[in-house]
C-alpha positions, -999 to +999 in steps of 0.1 A: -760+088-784-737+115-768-707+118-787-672+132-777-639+140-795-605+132-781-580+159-785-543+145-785-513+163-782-476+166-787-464+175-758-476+181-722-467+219-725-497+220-754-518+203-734-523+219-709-523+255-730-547+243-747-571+230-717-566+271-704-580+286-735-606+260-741-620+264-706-617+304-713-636+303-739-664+284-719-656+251-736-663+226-714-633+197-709-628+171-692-589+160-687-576+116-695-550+098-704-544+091-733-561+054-745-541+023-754-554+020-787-540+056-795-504+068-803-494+102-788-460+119-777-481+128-751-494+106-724-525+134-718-560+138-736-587+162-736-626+157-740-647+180-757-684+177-765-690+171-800-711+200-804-679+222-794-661+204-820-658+237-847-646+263-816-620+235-802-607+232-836-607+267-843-589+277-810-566+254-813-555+263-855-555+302-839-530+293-810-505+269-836-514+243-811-502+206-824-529+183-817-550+159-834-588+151-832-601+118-827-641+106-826-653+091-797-685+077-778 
């Protein structure tokens, strides 16, 4: 089963930061809405691979990014 994480955010302005140094970093995204069932500030989402998981997480604790992680299928 191919799993993905959905990466949440406070604010539009960490979004999309965060999307720029993912994708520098050769982490592959892929850029949603934010679902229904989930409460964020901000109405946009990020997909990672779950395999990408540890380096998302990473990048974003090294920029002070505020998001939070959320398992996917």
């Amino acid at each position: 089963m191919f799993m993905r994480v959905l990466v949440t955010f406070a604010s539009a302005r960490e979004a999309s930061r965060c999307s720029r140094l993912l994708e520098e970093s050769g982490i592959a995204i892929s850029v949603t809405a934010v679902p229904e069932d989930i409460s964020a500030e901000c109405g946009i989402a990020l997909f990672v691979k779950e395999e990408d998981r540890t380096a998302c997480e990473n990048i974003i604790a090294e920029n002070r990014i505020r998001a939070t992680m959320h398992e996917r299928i």
